[in-house]
C-alpha positions as CSV (number, residue, x, y, z in Angstrom):
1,X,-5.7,5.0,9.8
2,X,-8.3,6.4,7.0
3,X,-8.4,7.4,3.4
4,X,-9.8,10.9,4.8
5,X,-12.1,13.3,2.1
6,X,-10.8,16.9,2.7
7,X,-13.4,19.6,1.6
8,X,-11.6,20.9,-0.9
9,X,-11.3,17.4,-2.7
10,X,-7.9,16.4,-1.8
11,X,-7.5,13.1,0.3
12,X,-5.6,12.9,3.4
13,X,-3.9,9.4,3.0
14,X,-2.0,7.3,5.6
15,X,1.8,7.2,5.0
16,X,5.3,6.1,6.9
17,X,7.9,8.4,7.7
18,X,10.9,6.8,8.0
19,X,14.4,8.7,8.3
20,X,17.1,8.5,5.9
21,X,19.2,6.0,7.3
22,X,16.0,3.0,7.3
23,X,14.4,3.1,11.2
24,X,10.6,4.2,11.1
25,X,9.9,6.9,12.7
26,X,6.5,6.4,12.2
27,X,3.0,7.0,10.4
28,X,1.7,9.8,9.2
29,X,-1.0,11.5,7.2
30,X,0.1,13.3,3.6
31,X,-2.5,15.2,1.1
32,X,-2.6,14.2,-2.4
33,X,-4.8,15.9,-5.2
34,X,-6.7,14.3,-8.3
35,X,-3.7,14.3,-10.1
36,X,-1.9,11.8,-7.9
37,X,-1.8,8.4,-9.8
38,X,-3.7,6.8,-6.7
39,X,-6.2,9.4,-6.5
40,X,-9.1,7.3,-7.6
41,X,-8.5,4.7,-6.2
42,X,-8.1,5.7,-2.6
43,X,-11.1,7.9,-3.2
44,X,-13.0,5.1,-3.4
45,X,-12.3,4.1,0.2
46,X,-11.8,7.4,1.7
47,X,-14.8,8.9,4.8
48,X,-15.6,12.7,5.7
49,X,-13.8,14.1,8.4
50,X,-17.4,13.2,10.6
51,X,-17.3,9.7,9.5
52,X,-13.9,9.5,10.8
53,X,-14.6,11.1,14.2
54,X,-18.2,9.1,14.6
55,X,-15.9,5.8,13.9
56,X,-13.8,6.9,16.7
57,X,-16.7,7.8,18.9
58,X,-18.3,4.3,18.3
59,X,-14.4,2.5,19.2
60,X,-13.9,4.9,22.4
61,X,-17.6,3.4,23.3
62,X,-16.6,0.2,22.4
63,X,-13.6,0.5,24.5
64,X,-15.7,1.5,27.6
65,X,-17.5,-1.5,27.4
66,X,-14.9,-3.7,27.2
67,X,-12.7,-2.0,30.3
68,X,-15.9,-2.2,32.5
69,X,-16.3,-6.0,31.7
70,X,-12.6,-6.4,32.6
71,X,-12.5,-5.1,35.9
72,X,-15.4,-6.6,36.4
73,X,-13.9,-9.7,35.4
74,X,-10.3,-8.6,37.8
75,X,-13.1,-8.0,40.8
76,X,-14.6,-11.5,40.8
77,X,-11.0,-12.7,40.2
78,X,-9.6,-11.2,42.7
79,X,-6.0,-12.6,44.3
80,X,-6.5,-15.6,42.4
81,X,-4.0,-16.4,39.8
82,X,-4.6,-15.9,35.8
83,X,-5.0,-19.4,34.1
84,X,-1.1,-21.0,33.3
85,X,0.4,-18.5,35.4
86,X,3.0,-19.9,38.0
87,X,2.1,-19.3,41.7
88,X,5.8,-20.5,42.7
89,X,7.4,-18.1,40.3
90,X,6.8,-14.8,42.7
């Protein structure tokens, strides 16, 4: 998760949600302003909305690459068991 730059200035900063009685329910994004005590310092890290989604872009593209290369990888493999797997064990 990012330190996102809205336009107005605020920053879109990742947080936990967890419920009252401790389990996580999970992460989540709040807004905080210039008068938040952690303001500057999160600003210094945070991207532009487009930074954000070209980061993504360049994973999802990454992520391509590396699924082709793996069933290219299960093709030549085949039937053949993974390395330290147990063929008696079926």
């Amino acid at each position: 998760m990012f330190v996102i730059r809205l336009p107005n200035g605020n920053l879109q900063v990742p947080a936990t949600a967890i419920r009252q009685d401790g389990p996580v329910i999970g992460d989540v994004y709040v807004e905080i302003g210039p008068q938040d005590a952690d303001y500057d310092r999160l600003a210094e890290q945070a991207l532009t909305p487009d930074e954000v989604e070209q980061r993504r872009q360049e994973w999802r593209e990454g992520d391509a690459a590396l699924h082709r290369e793996f069933l290219e990888f299960a093709r030549l493999v085949g039937d053949q068991y993974w390395p330290g797997q147990d063929p008696e064990a079926d």
